[in-house]
N, C-alpha and C positions, 0 to 999 in steps of 0.2 A: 293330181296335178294336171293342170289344164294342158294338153299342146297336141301335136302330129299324130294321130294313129296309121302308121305306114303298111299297115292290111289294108287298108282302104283306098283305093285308085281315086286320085284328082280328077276332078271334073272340071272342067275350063265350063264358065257360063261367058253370054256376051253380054256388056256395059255400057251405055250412051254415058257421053261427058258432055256436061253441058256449063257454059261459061257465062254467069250473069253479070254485066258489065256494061255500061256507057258507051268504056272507052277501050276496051281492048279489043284486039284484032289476035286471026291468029299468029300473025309471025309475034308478038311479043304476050299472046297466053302464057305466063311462065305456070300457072296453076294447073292448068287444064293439060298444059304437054306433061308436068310433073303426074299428075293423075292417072295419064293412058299412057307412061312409061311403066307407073308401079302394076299396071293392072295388068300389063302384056307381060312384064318381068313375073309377076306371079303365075301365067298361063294362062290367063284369062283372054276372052275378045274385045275390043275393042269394036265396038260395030257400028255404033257412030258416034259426030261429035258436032257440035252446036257451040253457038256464042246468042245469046238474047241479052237486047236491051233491058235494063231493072223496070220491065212493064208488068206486074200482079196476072194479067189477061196474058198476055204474051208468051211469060213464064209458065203459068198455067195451062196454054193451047199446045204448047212443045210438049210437058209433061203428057200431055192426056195424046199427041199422037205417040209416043214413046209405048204408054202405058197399052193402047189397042196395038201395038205391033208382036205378034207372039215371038218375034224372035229377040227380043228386047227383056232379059232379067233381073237388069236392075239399071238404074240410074244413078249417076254420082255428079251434082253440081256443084262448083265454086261459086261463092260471092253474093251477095245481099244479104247475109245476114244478121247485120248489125243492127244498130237501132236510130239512124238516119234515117229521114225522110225518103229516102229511094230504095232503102232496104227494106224489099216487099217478098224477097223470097219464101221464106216459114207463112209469110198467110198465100203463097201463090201454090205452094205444097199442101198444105192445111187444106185447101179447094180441092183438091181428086185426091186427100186421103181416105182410104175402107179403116182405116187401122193406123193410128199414132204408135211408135216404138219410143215412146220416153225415156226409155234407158239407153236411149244412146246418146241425146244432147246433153243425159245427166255425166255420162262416162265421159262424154268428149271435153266438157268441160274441166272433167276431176284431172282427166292428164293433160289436159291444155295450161292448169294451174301448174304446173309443176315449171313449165317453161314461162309462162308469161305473170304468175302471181293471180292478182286478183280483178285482174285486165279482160281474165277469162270469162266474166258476169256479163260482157258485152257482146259475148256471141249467142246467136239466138238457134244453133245447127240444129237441126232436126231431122229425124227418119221416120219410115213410116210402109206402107204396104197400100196399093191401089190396084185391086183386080189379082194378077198374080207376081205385080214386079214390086220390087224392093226399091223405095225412093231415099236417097241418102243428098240432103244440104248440108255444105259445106262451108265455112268463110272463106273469104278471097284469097288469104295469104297461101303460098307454098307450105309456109312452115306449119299452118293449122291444116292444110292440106296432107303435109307429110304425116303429122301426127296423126291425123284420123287414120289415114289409112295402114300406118304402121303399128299405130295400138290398137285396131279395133277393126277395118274392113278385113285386111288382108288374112286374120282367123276366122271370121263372121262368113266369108264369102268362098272358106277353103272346107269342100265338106269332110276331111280328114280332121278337121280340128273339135277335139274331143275335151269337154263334153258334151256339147252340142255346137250348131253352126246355121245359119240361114239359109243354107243350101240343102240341107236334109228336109228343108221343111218345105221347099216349093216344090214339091207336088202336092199337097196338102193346103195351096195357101185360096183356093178357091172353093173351100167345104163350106159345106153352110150347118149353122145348128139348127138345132132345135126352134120354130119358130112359135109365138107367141108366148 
């Protein structure tokens, strides 16, 4: 059974939140506060936090300073990724991916259905891995907010959580194979 291995000592990593959005500000981020509430309540750091306009480039040039800052392990953004005209986030991710993680927009949407039906076909989440940080898109809602991170980051990102986790693997996530 999957869960806690309590031999194993927590590792706090630190998170940038980043908020895709038009129109929100921080005093009314309800996604973005919900996000670096769960991540601090977990242990984790909160080490920074951003709001970008739904600009593809924009989104894009935030991700890649995140991505060169080694103190920076993972990423967690709300918002753009629907399938509107302004929702650019999964091709603004998709641009400084090394590595697509499929199985996570698949997961997020299998427990996104449970709450929303078949509403959940319209979210486009994606994660992925650029250089050595872990990039997780998010929808805008708290509620798809809350879900990701309650079914899925908050084991993914806790290296205690057995059978494996995305924290055991980043020291590992800069090897290179075999070439040619």
């Amino acid at each position: 059974m999957p869960g806690i291995d309590s031999d194993t000592p927590f590792t706090a990593i630190n998170i940038a939140v980043l908020t895709v959005s038009d129109t929100r500000t921080r005093e009314d981020d309800r996604s973005g506060d919900l996000l670096a509430g769960r991540i601090a309540e977990a242990g984790h750091v909160v080490l920074d936090r951003a709001i970008v306009q739904d600009d593809r480039a924009a989104i894009a040039a935030r991700l890649r300073e995140w991505i060169a800052d080694p103190r920076v392990d993972a990423v967690i953004s709300t918002g753009g990724t629907g399938v509107t005209g302004r929702d650019v986030t999964p091709e603004a991710f998709h641009d400084v991916y090394d590595k697509e993680i499929p199985g996570f927009g698949e997961l997020f949407r299998m427990l996104s259905h449970d709450k929303i039906g078949t509403s959940t076909i319209q979210s486009r989440a994606t994660a992925g891995v650029a250089g050595d940080t872990y990039l997780f898109a998010l929808p805008g809602s708290p509620g798809a907010c809350r879900d990701a991170w309650d079914g899925i980051l908050v084991h993914q990102l806790d290296i205690r959580f057995r059978p494996c986790n995305f924290v055991e693997l980043m020291p590992r996530l800069k090897e290179s194979g075999p070439t040619g």
